[in-house]
C-alpha positions in Angstrom: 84.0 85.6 111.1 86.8 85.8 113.5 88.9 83.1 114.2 89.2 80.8 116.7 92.6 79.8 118.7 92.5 76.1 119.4 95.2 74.1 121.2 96.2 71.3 119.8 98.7 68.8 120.9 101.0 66.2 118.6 101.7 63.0 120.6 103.1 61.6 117.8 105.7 63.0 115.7 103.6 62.4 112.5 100.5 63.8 113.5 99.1 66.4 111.5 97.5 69.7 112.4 94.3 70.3 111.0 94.3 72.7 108.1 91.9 73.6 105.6 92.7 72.7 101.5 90.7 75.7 100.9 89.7 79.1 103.0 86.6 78.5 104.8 86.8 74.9 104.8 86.5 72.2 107.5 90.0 70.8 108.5 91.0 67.2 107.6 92.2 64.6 110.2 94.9 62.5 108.8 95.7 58.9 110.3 99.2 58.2 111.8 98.8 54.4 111.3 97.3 52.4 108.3 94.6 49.4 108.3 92.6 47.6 106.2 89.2 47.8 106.2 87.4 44.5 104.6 83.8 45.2 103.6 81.9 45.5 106.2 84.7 46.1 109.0 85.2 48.7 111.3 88.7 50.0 112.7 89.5 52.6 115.2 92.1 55.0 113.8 94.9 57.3 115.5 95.3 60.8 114.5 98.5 61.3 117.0 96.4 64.3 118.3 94.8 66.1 121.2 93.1 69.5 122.0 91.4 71.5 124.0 88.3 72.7 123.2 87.4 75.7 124.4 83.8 75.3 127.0 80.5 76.1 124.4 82.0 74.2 122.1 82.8 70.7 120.3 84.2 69.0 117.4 82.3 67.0 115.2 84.5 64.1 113.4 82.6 64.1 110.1 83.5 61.4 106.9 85.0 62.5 103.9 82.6 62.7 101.1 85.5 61.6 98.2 86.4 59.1 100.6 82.5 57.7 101.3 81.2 58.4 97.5 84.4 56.6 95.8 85.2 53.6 98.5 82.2 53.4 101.0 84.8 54.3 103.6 82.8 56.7 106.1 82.7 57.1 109.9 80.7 54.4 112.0 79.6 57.0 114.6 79.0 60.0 112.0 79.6 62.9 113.6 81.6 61.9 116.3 81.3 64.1 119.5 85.0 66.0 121.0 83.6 66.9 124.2 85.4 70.1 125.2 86.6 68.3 128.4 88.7 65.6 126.5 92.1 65.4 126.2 92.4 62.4 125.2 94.0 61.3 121.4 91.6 62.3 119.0 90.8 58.8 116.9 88.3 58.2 114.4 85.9 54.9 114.0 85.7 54.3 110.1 83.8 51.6 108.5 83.8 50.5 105.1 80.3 49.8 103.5 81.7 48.3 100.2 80.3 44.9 99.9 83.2 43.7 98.2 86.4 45.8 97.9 88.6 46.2 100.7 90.2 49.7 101.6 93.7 49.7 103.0 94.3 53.0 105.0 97.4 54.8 104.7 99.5 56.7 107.1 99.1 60.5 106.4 95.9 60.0 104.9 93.1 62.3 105.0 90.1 60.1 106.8 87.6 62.6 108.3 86.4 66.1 108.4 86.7 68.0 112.2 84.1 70.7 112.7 84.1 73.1 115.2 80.6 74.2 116.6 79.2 76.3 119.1 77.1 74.3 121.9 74.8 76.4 123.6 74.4 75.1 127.7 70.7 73.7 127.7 68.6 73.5 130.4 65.9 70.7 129.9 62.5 70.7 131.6 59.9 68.4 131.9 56.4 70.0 131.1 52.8 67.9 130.9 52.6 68.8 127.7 54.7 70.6 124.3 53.6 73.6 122.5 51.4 73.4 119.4 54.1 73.7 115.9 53.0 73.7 112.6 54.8 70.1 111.7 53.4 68.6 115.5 54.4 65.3 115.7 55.0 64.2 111.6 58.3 62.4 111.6 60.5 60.1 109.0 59.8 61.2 105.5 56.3 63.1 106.3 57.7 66.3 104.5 57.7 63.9 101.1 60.6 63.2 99.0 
C-alpha cells in the first residue's frame, strides 16, 4: 500500500511525530505534559501536535492495549474522531479504570494509538422502510458468545 503524506505540525518543542515501533504499525501519540490519573479520573492530555488531514479521511485516537491490559489506562472517548478540517492541537481524553492504583503520566510517554482511515462521503436517505438482511433487526450479543 502506498503511503500517505500527512502534515503534521509541532507547537511544542517536545512533541513527537508519530512513528511506527514496527513496519505496518499504527503510530503512537506521546504526551508533552504528565498527570495523574486516580482511579476512576479522567485527564485531557497534550500531544504538542497538529495536522492536516487530507478530505476522505480521519484519525482515530485509539488506547494502548499494554497501557489498558497492565494499568486500566485507556481513552474515555475510544476512538477519538480527527476531523480532516481540524487544526487544532491533537489531545487525547484518558481515563484510568483501576479501582485502586493511580497512574501518573509521564512526559514523552506513549498514551494512544492514531489511525488513519479512509471516510467515504455518505449520503443518507430516509426510506418507509429498510431492505430485508439475513441478521434483520438481532442486536447486542444475538450472534452468541
Amino acid at each position: 500500500m502506498p503511503t500517505m503524506r500527512i502534515e503534521i505540525h509541532r507547537l511544542h518543542p517536545d512533541a513527537v511525530i508519530p512513528r511506527p515501533q514496527y513496519p505496518g504499525d499504527a503510530g503512537d501519540l506521546v504526551a508533552i505534559e504528565g498527570c495523574v490519573l486516580a482511579p476512576g479520573s479522567r485527564a485531557l492530555v497534550r500531544t504538542g501536535l497538529s495536522m492536516a488531514l487530507p478530505e476522505g479521511f480521519a484519525g482515530l485516537v485509539l488506547p494502548r492495549s499494554g497501557l489498558a491490559s497492565r494499568h486500566g489506562i485507556t481513552c474515555a472517548n475510544a476512538p477519538g474522531l480527527i476531523d480532516p478540517g481540524y487544526r487544532g492541537e491533537i489531545k487525547v481524553a484518558l481515563v484510568n479504570l483501576d479501582r485502586k492504583e493511580t497512574y501518573t503520566v509521564q512526559p514523552g510517554d506513549r498514551i494512544a494509538q492514531l489511525v488513519v482511515v479512509a471516510t467515504p462521503s455518505a449520503d443518507f436517505r430516509e426510506v418507509a422502510v429498510l431492505s430485508n438482511s439475513q441478521r434483520g433487526e438481532s442486536g447486542f450479543g444475538s450472534s452468541g458468545r
